[in-house]
DRENDO-1510 file (C-alpha; in Angstrom, 1 decimal, always signed):
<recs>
REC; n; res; u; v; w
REC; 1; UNK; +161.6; +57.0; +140.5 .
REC; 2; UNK; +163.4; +54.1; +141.8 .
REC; 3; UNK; +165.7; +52.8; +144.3 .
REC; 4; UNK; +167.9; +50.2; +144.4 .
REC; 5; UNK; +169.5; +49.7; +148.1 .
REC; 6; UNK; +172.2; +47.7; +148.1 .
REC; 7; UNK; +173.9; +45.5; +151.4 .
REC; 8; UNK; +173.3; +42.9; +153.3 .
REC; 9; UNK; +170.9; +41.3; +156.3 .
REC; 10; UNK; +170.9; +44.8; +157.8 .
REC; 11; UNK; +169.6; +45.9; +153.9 .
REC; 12; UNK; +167.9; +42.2; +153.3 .
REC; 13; UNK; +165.8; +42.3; +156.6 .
REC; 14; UNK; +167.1; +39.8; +158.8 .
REC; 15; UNK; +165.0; +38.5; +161.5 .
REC; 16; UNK; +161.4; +40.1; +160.2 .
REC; 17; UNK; +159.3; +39.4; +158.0 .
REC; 18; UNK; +159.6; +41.4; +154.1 .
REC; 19; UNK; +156.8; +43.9; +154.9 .
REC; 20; UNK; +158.4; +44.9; +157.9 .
REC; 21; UNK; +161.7; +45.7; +156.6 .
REC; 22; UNK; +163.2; +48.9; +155.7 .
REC; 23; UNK; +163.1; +48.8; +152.0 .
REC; 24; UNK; +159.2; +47.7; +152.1 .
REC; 25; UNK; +158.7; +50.5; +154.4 .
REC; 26; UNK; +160.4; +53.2; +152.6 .
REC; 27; UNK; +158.3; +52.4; +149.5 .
REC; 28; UNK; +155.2; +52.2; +151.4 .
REC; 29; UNK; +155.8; +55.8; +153.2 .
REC; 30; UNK; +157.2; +57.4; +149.8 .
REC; 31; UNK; +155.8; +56.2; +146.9 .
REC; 32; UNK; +159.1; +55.6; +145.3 .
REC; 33; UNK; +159.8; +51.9; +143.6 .
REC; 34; UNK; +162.3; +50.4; +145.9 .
REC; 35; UNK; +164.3; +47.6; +145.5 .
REC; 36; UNK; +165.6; +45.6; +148.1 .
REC; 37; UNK; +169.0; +44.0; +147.1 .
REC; 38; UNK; +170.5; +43.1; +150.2 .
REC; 39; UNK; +172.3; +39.6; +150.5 .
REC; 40; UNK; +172.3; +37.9; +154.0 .
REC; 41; UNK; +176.0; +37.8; +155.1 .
REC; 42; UNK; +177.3; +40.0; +152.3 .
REC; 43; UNK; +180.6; +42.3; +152.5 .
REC; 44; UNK; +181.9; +45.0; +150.7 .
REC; 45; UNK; +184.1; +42.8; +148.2 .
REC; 46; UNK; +180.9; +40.6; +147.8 .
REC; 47; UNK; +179.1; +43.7; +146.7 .
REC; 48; UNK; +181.7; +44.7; +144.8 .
REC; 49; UNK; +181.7; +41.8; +143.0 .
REC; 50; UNK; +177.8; +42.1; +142.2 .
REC; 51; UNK; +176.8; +45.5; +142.3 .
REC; 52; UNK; +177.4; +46.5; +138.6 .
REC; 53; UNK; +175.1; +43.4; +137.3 .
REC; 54; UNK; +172.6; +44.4; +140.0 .
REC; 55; UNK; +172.4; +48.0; +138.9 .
REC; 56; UNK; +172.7; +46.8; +135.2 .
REC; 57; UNK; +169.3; +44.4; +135.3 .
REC; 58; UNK; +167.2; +46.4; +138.1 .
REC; 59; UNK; +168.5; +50.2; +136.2 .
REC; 60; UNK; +167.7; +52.5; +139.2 .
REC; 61; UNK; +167.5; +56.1; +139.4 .
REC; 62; UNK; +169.9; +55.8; +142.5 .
REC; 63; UNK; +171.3; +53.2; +145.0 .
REC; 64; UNK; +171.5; +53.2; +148.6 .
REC; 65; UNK; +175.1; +51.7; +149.7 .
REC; 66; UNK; +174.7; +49.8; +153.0 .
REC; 67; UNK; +177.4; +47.4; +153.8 .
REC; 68; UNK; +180.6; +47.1; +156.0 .
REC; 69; UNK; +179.2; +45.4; +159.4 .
REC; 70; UNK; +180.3; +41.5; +157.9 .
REC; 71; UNK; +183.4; +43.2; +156.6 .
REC; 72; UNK; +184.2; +44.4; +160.7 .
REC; 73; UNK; +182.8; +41.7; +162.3 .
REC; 74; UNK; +185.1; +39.3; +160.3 .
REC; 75; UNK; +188.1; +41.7; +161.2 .
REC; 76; UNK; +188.7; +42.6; +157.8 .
REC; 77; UNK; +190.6; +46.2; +157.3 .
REC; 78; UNK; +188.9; +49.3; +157.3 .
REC; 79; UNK; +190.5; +51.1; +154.4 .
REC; 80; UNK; +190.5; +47.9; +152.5 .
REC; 81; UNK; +186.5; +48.2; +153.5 .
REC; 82; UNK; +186.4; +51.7; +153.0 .
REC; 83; UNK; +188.3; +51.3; +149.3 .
REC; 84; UNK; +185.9; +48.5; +147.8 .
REC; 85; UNK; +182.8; +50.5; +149.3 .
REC; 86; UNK; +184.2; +53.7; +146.9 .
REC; 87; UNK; +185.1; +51.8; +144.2 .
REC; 88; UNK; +181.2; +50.5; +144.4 .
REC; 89; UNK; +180.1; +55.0; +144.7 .
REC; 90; UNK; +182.3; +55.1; +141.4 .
REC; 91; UNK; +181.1; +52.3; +139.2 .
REC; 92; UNK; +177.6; +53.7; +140.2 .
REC; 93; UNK; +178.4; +57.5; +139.3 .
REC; 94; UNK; +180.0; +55.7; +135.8 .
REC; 95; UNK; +176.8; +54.5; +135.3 .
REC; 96; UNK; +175.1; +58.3; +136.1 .
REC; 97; UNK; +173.2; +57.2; +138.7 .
REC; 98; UNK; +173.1; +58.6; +141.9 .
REC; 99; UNK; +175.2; +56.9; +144.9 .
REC; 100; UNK; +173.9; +57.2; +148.4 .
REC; 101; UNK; +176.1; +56.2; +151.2 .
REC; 102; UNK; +174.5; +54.5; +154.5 .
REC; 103; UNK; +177.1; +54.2; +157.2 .
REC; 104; UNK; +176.1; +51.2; +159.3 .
REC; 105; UNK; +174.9; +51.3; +163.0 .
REC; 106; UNK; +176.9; +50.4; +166.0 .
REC; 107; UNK; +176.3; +46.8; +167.5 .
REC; 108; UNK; +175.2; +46.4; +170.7 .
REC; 109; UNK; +178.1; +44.0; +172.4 .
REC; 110; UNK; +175.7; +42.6; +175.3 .
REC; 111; UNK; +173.2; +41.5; +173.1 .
REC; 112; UNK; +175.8; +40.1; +170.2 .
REC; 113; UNK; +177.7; +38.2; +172.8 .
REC; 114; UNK; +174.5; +35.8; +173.9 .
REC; 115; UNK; +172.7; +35.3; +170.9 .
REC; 116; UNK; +175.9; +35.7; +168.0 .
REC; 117; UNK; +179.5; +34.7; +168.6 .
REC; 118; UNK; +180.9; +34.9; +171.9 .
REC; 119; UNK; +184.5; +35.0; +170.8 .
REC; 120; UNK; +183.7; +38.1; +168.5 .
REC; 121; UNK; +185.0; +41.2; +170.5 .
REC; 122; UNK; +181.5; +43.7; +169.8 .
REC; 123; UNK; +183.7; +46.6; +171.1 .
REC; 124; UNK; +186.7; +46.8; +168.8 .
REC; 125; UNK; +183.8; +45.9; +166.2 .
REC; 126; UNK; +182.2; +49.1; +167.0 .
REC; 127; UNK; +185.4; +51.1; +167.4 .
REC; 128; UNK; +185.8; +49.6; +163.6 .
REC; 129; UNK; +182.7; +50.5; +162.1 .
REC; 130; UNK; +183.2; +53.8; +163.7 .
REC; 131; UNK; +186.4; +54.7; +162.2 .
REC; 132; UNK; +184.6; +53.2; +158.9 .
REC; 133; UNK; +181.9; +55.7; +159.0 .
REC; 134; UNK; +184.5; +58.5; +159.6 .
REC; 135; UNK; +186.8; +57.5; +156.8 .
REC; 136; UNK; +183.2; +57.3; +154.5 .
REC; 137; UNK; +181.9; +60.7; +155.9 .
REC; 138; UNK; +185.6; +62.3; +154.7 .
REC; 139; UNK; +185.2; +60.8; +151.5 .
REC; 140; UNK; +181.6; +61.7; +150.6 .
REC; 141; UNK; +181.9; +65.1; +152.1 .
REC; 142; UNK; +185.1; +65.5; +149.7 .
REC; 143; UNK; +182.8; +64.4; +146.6 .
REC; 144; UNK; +179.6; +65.5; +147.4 .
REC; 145; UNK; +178.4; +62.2; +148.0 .
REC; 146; UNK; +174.9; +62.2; +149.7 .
REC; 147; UNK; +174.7; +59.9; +153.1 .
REC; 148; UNK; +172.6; +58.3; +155.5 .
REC; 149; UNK; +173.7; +58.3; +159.3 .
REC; 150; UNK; +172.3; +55.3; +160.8 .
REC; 151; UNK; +175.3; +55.2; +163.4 .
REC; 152; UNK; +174.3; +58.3; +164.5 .
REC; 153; UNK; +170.2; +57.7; +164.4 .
REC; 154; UNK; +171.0; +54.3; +166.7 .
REC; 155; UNK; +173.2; +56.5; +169.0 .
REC; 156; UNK; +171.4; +59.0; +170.4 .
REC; 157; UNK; +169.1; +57.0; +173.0 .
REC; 158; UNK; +170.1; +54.8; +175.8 .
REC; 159; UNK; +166.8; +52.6; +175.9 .
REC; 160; UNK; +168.1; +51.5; +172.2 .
REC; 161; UNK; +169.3; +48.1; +172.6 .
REC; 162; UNK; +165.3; +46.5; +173.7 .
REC; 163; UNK; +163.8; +49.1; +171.4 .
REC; 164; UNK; +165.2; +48.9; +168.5 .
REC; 165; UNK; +167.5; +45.5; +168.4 .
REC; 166; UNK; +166.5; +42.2; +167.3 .
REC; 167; UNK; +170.0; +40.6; +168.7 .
REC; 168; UNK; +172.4; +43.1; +169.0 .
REC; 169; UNK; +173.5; +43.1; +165.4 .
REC; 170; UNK; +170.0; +43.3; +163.6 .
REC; 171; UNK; +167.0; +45.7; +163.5 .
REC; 172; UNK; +163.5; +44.8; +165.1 .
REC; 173; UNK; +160.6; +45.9; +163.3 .
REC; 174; UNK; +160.4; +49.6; +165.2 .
REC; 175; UNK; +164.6; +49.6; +163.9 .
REC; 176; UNK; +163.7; +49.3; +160.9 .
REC; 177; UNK; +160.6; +51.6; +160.4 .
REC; 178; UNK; +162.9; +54.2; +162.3 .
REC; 179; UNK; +165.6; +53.6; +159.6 .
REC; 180; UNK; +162.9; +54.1; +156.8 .
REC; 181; UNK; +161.0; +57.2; +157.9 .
REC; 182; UNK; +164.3; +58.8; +158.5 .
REC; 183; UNK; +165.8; +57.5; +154.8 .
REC; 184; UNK; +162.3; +59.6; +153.3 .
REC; 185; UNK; +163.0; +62.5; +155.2 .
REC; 186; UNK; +166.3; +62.8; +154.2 .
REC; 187; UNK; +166.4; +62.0; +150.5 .
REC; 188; UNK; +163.5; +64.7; +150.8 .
REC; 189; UNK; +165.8; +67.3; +151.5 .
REC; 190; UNK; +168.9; +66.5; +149.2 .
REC; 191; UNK; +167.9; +63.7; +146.6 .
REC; 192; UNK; +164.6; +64.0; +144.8 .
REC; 193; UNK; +161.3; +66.3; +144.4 .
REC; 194; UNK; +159.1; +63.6; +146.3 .
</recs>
């Protein structure tokens, strides 16, 4: 069994060290070979652009789709976002692999603002990746396209910004263990016999 997960720093690790992040984790807790192909600043046309040669030399099981966060921070649409994230689901299902669809967390503005760019504005940000997540979740419920939440598991707890923030944008080490024992628990139940 292997996964390749696909994205950028939120994917890559940003801000820890390798055996901290997500993708280290998730292979550590499952068992399952794990491939961590995230790309520091990446967005969804930049993974485009890449994905097939990535899947093509690495020849996964399934991928893990994680991008869109570079795509709203730099104001870029979300349908264009939302289209070159499906076109990505379909050149993996062409290849008869198995797409998995993460929708991104929500940034935490305070946080953003200090140590990121102060001219970004974090809340239409979030309002973005939220309408990206609900124009994914349509899609993938449409298609029978298995997903990952992470808007929703960073959501559901106020004491989230010093728990599980590096910055505002990125995952400390607890953001990202949270991220991989609830990726194992939920390809568990609708991806694989693991």
């Amino acid at each position: 069994m292997k996964i390749l997960c696909l994205g950028d720093s939120l994917t890559t690790g940003y801000g820890v060290s390798r055996n901290e992040s997500w993708c280290f984790v998730l292979q550590s807790i499952s068992g399952i070979h794990v491939i961590n192909g995230g790309v520091n600043g990446d967005t969804s046309i930049g993974l485009l652009t890449r994905s097939s040669s990535d899947i093509d030399s690495v020849k996964p099981d399934a991928v893990i789709i994680f991008i869109g966060t570079n795509d709203m921070i730099m104001n870029r649409s979300v349908s264009n976002t939302s289209e070159n994230i499906i076109l990505v689901i379909e050149d993996i299902q062409s290849s008869n692999l198995l797409p998995i669809v993460a929708f991104p967390p929500k940034i935490i503005p305070q946080m953003a603002s200090k140590l990121w760019d102060s001219n970004v504005d974090y809340l239409t940000v979030n309002k973005k990746i939220y309408e990206l997540r609900e124009m994914l979740k349509d899609y993938c419920s449409i298609n029978s396209i298995n997903t990952l939440d992470y808007y929703d598991l960073f959501s559901e707890n106020t004491e989230i910004p010093s728990r599980y923030y590096l910055d505002g944008i990125h995952l400390n080490s607890s953001g990202h263990k949270r991220i991989a024992v609830f990726t194992f628990e939920r390809i568990k139940q609708c991806c694989f016999n693991v």
